[in-house]
N, C-alpha and C positions, 0 to 999 in steps of 0.2 A: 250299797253305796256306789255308785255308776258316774262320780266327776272325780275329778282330780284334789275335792276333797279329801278322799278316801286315805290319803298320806300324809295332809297337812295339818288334819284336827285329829292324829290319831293319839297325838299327846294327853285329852281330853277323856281316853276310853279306859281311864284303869292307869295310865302309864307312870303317873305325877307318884312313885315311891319316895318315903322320906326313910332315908340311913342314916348311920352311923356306921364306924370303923368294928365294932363289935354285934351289932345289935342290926333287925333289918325290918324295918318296922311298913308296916303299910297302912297307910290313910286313907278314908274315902277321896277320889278324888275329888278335885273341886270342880266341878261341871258349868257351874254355875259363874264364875268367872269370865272374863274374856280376856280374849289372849294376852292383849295387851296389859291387862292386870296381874295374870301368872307371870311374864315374861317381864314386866317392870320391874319387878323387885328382886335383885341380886341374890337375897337369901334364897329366894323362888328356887333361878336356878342354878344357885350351888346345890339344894337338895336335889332337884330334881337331876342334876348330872349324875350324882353319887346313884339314886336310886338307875340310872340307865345301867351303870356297872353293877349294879345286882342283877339287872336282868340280865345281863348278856352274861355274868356268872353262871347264869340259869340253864343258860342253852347248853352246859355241860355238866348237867343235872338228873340224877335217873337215867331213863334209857338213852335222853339226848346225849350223852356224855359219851357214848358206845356206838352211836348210828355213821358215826364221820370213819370208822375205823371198819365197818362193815362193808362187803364186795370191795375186799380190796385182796391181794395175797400177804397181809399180815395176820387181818381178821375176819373169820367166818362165824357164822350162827351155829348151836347147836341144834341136832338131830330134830330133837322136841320144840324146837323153838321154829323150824322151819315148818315142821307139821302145821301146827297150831295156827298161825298166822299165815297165811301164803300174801297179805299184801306186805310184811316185815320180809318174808322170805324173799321176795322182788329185788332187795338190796342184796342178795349174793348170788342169785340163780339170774337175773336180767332178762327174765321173761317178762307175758303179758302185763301181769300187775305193775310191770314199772313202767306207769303211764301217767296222763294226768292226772286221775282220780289216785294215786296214792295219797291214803293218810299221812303216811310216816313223813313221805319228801315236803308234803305240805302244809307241813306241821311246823318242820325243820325254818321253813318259807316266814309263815308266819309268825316265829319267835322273833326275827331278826328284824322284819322291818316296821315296824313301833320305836325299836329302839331306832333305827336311824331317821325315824321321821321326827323325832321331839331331839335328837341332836342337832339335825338342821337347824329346828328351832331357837336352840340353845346357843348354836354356833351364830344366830342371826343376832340376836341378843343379847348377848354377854358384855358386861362392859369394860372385861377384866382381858389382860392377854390371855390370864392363866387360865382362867377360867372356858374360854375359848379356845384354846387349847384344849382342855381336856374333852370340850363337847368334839373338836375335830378329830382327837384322834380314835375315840368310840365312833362316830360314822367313819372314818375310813377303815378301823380296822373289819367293823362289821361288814361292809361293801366289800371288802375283799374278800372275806368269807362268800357272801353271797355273788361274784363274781366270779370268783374259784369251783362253784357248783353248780350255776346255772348260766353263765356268762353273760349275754347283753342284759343291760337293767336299765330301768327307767332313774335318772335322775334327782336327786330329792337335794335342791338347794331353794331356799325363800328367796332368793333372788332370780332365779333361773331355774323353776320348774318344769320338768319336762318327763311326762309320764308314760309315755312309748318306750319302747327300748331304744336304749343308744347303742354305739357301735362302743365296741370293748377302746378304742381310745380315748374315748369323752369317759367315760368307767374309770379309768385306769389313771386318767389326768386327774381326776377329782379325788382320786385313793390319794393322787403321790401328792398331791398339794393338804390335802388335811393334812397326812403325817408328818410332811415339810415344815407346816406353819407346828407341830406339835413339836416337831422334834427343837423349833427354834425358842418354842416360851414356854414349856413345862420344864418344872424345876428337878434337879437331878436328884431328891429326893421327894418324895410325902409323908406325910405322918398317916396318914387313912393309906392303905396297902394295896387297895382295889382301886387306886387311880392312879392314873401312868405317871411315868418320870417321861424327862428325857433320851434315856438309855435307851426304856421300853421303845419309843418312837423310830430312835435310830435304825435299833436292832430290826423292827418290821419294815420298817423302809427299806432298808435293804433286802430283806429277804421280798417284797413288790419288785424292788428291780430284778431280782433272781427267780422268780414264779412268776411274772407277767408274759401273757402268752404272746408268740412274734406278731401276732397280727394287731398286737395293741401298739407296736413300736413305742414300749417301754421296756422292753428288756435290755438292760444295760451291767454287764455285767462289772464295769469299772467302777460307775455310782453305787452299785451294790457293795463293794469293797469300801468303797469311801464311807458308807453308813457304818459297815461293819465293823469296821475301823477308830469310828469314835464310840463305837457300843462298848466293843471287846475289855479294853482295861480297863470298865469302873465294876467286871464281875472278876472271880476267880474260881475255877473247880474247887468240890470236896469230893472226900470218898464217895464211891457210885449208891452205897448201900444206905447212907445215912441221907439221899434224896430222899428216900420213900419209907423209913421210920419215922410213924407219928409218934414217938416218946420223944423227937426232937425238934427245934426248931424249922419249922416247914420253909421258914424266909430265908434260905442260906445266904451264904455268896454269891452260891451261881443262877442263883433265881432270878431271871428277868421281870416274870411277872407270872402269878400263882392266882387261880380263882380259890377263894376261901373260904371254907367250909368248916364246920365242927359237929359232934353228934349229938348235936339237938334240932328239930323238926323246930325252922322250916329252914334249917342253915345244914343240913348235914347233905352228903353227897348222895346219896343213894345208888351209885355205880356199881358198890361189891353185890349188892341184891342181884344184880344182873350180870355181872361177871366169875360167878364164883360157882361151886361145882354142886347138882341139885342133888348128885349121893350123899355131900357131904351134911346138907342144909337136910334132908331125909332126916339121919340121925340124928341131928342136932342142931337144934332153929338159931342156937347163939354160940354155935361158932365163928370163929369172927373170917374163914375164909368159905364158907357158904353159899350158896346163889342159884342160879335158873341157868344160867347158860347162854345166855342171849350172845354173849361175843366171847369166843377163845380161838388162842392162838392155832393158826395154819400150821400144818405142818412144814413148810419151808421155815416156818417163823424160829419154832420150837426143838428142831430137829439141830443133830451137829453134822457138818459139813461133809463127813464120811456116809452119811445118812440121807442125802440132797438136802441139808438145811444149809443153818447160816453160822452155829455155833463151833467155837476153832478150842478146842481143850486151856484150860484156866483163866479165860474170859470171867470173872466176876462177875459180870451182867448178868449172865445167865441165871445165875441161881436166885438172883433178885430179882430179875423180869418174869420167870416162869415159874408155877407151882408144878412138880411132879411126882410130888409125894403126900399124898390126903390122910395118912395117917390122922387121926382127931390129937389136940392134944393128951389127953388121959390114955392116948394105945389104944383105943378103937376104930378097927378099919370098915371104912364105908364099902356099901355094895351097891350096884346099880341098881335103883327105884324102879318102881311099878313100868315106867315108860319102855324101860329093855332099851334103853339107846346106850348103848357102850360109851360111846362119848364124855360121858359126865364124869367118865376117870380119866381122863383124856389131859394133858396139861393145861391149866388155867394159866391167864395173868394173874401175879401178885402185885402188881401197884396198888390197886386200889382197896387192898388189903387191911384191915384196922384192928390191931390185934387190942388198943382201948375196946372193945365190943365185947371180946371175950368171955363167955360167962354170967356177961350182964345186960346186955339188950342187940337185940336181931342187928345180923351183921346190915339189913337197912340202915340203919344208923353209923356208916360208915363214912367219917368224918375229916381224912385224909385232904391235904391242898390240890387241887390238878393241874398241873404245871400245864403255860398257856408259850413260854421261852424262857428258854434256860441255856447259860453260854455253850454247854454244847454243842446246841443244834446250831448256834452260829456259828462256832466254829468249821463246822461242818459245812455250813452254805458260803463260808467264807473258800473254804477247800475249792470246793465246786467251779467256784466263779474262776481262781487260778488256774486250774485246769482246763476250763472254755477258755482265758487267754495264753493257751500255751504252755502255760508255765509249771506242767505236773511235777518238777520236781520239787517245788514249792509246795505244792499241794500235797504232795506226800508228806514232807518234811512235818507239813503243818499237823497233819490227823497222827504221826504216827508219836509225836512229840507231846501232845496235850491229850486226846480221846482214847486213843490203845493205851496210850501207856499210863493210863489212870486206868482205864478197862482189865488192865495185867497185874494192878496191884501196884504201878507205879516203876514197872522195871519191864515192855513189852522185850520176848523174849526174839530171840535173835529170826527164827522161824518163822515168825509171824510179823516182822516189820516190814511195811511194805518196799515193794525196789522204787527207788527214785527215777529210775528209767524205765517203766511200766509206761504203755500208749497213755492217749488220751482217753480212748477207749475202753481199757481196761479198766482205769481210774473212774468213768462211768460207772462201769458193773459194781465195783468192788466199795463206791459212797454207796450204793443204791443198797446194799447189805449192811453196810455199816451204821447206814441211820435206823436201820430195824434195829441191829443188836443195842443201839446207843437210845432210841426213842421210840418204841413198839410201844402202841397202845396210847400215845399220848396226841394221837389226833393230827397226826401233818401226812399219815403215809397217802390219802387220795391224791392230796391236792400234790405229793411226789412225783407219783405216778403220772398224772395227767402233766404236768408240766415236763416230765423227760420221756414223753410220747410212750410209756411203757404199762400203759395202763393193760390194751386188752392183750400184748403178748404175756404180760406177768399176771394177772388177774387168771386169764384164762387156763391156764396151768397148775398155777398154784391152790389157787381159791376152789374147791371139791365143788362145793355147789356151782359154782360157775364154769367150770368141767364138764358135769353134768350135765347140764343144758343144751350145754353147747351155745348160748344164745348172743351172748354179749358181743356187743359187736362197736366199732369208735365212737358213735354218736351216744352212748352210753355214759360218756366223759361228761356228759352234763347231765345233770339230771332236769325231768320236764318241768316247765313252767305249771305251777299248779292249775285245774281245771278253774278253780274258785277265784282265783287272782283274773283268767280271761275273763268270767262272769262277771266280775263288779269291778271291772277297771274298765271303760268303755277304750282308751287309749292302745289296750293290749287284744288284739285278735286272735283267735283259731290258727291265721296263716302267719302269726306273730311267735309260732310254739317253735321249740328247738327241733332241729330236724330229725326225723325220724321216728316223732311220737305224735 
């Protein structure tokens, strides 16, 4: 498809899902309609918004779920997974394969922008605030995703279509105006869990003003506070450990917004399949911490700080973020499989761990919520921004008072509290550890990295396969615009690719 159709009927090709809050049902779409017939009737698109928030649930589904977290120095690929694939391997080694012909990046490409092409839609014709709200802030928060990965992007508004790449300002205007208009008419609850509040909006709004890169001249780090600021008090911390026990409620307090999942096909997550250890799944297909290996933690990640990691003695996180002991339950210890890759004893993530699977069906069926923001990390990006104006002893004040000191069991010990009069500098080094031990694996460490220019110094070091190579190099910070996108967008050329691919 070679016109600027290719974004504005792509609602027409599969997209039109109808949901509910339990249930994720899919219909044929209606083809045969025209626009004006799907887009006239409100019910239309209330379903059809609801079904965009299944999709975009998607895109953290199976392997997608693990690819955002991969060539970064939190998470690498195993041994065997690197073999196998060498265009998968591309995302930690940043050689040749990471070109325009990758599958994986183009895949990634592809899930997302459907969904923000039948948002536009939705956002042109909704006749409700709320309802237009909700379509606005699924296209912005999706464009932020995909401007965080590949930076200039073609436009998708039914009023002002424009299918070339734009400059990261017109990007970044159209982010912060959906989530503006979201944060202003979406209601500070829902009863359906997969569509935003208010909070939700705030809270990403701000963290746009605090990840917009300088050349969008939206980084603002005082509006970022103002968001943060009316997020922060409608959450409140629980213990670290009862985040990620699915024997309880997945919706805490501190949950911003959770993509929801359960262990039944086609609603379960499938992450632990690909995150869990293949000695383990060797012996035993239904154990419920199991897997292939496709993403485990770095060693910076995993390691304690006497060790070059990150981890400080009685940190709680740790033994909740990391598996390092594969014992099975019944006392049978795993041996490394036919592959001979050591690694697969290696420490895993446990987040995405389901111990519901246990005994009774392949840890695929692993059913866990995947937190998408949670008050943490704003507090955290709240940190941040006080310290860019100045102000680190605030910013100390603020991590060592809510995040350590839940991190220590609720009492951080004298040793470990940070000094209030630590540079600005240091307070740099020392978030940039702390969002791992606080948020490892939950999908924000790229777009970290790429926004405190620390990508190819810490990538390169930490990340083993990216050591290896030696390859990565800054234009790496984005990933290429797909081959398939220049072929059928006549709008997008060859000399229109990211540099250096």
């Amino acid at each position: 498809m070679k016109t600027k159709n290719r974004y504005i009927i792509a609602f027409l090709t599969g997209l039109f899902l109808f949901t509910s809050c339990s249930d994720f049902l899919i219909e044929e779409p209606k083809t045969s309609l025209t626009e004006e017939q799907v887009y006239g009737d409100e019910e239309n698109i209330e379903l059809l918004i609801s079904g965009l928030y299944t999709q975009w649930r998607n895109t953290r589904q199976d392997r997608g779920g693990l690819y955002l977290t991969l060539g970064t120095d939190e998470g690498k690929q195993g041994a065997q997974q690197v073999h196998e694939n060498n265009t998968q391997a591309a995302l930690d080694k940043y050689h040749g394969a990471m070109n325009a012909t990758n599958s994986v990046i183009s895949g990634e490409w592809e899930k997302r922008w459907p969904i923000v092409s039948a948002a536009a839609k939705a956002v042109k014709y909704a006749t409700s605030d709320k309802l237009r709200a909700e379509a606005s802030f699924i296209r912005g928060a999706v464009y932020f995703e995909l401007a965080m990965y590949w930076g200039e992007l073609p436009i998708i508004d039914v009023d002002n279509m424009v299918e070339s790449r734009q400059p990261l300002e017109k990007v970044y205007g159209l982010i912060i105006e959906d989530l503006a208009f979201a944060a202003e008419n979406l209601p500070d609850t829902q009863e359906d869990k997969k569509l935003p509040t208010a909070g939700l909006a705030q809270a990403l709004l701000g963290k746009v003003y605090l990840y917009a890169p300088e050349e969008s001249n939206f980084r603002d780090y005082e509006k970022a506070i103002e968001y943060f600021d009316q997020a922060i008090p409608q959450y409140s911390l629980i213990d670290y450990a009862d985040l990620f026990d699915t024997s309880l409620e997945q919706y805490s307090s501190e949950v911003i917004y959770a993509f929801q999942f359960n262990n039944e096909w086609p609603d379960n997550n499938m992450v632990q399949h690909h995150a869990g250890s293949r000695a383990v799944a060797d012996l035993d297909n239904n154990c419920y911490f199991g897997g292939y290996d496709l993403c485990m933690p770095t060693e910076h990640y995993y390691e304690d700080i006497d060790k070059g990691g990150i981890w400080e003695t009685g940190d709680v996180r740790r033994e909740v973020s990391i598996r390092y002991d594969f014992t099975l339950p019944d006392g049978r210890e795993p041996t490394i499989t036919w592959t001979g890759q050591e690694d697969e004893l290696e420490p895993h993530t446990k987040k995405f761990e389901d111990p519901r699977t246990q005994g009774i069906m392949n840890f695929w069926h692993s059913g866990g919520n995947i937190y998408y923001l949670r008050l943490a990390d704003i507090l955290l990006c709240k940190a941040e921004c006080l310290n860019e104006l100045g102000q680190t002893a605030e910013a100390v004040s603020l991590v060592n008072n809510t995040v350590r000191t839940r991190a220590f069991g609720g009492e951080l010990p004298e040793q470990y509290q940070w000094s209030e009069s630590m540079s600005q500098v240091q307070f740099r080094e020392n978030i940039m550890d702390e969002r791992m031990r606080e948020l490892g694996f939950e999908g924000w460490r790229r777009m970290d990295l790429i926004r405190t220019g620390k990508f190819v110094e810490y990538v390169s070091s930490r990340n083993p396969w990216a050591a290896t190579t030696g390859a990565i190099a800054p234009y790496h910070a984005k990933w290429p615009i797909p081959e398939s996108e220049i072929k059928q967008n006549e709008f997008i050329n060859e000399e229109d690719q990211n540099p250096g691919y």
